[in-house]
C-alpha positions as CSV (number, residue, x, y, z in Angstrom):
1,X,-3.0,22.9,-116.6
2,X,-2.5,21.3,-119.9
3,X,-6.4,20.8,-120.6
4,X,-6.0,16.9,-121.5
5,X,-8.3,14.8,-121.1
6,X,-6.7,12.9,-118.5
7,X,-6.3,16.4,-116.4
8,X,-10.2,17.5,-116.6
9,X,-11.3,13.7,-115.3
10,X,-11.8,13.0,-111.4
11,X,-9.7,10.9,-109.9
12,X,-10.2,9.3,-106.9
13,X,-8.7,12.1,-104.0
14,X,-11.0,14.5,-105.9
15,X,-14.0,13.7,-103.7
16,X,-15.1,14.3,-100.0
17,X,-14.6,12.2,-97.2
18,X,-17.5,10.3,-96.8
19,X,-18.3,9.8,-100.4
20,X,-15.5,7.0,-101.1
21,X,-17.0,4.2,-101.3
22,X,-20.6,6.3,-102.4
23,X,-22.3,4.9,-106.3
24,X,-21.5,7.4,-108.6
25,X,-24.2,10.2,-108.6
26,X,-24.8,12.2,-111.6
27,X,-25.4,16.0,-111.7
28,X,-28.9,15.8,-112.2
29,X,-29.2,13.6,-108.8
30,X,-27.0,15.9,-106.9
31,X,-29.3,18.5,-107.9
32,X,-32.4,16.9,-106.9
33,X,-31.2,15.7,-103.7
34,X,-30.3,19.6,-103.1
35,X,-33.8,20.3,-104.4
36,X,-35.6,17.7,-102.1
37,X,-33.8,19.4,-99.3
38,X,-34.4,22.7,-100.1
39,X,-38.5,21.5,-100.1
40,X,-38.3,19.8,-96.7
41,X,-36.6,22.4,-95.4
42,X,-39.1,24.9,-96.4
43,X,-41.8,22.6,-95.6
44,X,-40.6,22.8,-91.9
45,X,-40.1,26.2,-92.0
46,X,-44.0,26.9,-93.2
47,X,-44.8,24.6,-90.8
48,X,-43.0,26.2,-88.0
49,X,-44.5,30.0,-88.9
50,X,-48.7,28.1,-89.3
51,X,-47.6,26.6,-85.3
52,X,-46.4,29.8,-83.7
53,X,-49.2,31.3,-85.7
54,X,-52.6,29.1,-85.2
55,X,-55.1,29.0,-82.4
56,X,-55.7,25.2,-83.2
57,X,-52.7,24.0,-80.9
58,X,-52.5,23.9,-77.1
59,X,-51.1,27.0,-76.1
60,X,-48.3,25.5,-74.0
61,X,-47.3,23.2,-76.6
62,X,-46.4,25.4,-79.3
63,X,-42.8,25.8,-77.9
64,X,-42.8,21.9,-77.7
65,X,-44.0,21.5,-81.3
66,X,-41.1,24.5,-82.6
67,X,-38.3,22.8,-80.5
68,X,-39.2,19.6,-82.9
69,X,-39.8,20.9,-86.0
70,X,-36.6,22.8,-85.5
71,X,-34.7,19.2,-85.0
72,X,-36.3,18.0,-87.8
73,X,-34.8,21.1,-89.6
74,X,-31.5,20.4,-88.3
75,X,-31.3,16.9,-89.6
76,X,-33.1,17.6,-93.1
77,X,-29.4,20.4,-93.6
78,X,-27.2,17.2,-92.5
79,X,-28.3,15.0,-94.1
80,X,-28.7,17.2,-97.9
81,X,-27.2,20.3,-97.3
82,X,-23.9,18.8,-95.1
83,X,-23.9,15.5,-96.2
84,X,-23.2,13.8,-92.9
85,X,-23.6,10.2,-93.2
86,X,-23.0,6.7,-91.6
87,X,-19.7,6.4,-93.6
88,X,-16.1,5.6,-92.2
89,X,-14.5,8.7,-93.4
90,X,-17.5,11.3,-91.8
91,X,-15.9,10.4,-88.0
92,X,-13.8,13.5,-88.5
93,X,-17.5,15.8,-90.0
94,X,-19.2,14.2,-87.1
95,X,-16.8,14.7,-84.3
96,X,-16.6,18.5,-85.1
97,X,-20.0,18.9,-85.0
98,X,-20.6,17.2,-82.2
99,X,-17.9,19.7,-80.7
100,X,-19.7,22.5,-81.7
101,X,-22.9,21.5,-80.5
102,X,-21.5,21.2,-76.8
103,X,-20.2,24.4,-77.4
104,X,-23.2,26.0,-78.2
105,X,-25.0,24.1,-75.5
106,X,-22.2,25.2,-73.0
107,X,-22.7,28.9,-74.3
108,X,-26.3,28.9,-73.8
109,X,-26.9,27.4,-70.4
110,X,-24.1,29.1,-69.3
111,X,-25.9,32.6,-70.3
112,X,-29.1,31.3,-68.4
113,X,-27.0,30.5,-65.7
114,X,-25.5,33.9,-65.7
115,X,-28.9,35.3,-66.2
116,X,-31.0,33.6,-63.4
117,X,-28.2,34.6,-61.2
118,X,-28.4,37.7,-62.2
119,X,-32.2,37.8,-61.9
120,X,-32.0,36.5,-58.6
121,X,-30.0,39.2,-56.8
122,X,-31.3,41.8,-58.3
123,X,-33.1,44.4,-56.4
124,X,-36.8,44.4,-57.2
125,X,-37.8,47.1,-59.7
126,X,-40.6,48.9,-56.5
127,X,-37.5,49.2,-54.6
128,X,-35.1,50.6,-56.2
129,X,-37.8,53.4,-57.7
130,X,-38.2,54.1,-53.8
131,X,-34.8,54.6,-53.6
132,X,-34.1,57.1,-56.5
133,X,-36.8,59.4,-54.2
């Protein structure tokens, strides 16, 4: 690098896809978008700890309330932390993840699957202790 000026200046390939056509942000903004996202995010993670945690909240709701605080935590690290937006050059950011969200859905079920099966012909734990006699 020859350290002119012309060299140490973004051009136009130097940013990510999605941010093309995106007003020019300056440092300080980036950072406080980070920031913002960093407070949500902890926010929903307090949150999260004070519902497994209180008595004030219907028993057999709690997993109900974690299952959507924990979507809410997934969209607040797309939306700051991944930057996956609406734009015409994020198909490729969202098709991925979209990929690896059915494979981590296809991983899990499968393991209940495996699991319940599992659980099913099994022999009962009073049986097989008389058999050991």
């Amino acid at each position: 690098m020859s350290g002119r000026r012309e060299d140490l200046e973004p051009n136009g390939s130097d940013v990510a896809p999605g941010v093309i056509d995106a007003p020019e942000e300056t440092v300080r903004e980036k950072i406080g978008g980070y920031l913002l996202g960093l407070v949500f995010a902890t926010l929903l993670t307090i949150a999260s700890f004070y519902v497994a945690g209180t008595n004030l909240i219907w028993a057999p709701s709690i997993p109900i309330a974690l299952a959507v605080l924990a979507i809410a935590q997934i969209g607040i690290h797309l939306a700051f932390f991944l930057h996956i937006t609406t734009a015409p050059d994020n198909t490729n950011n969202i098709l991925a993840l979209a990929f690896g969200i059915l494979i981590v859905v296809l991983v899990v079920a499968g393991s209940l699957w495996i699991m319940d099966h599992l659980n099913q012909n099994m022999v009962p734990m009073d049986q097989m202790m008389q058999m050991q006699r």
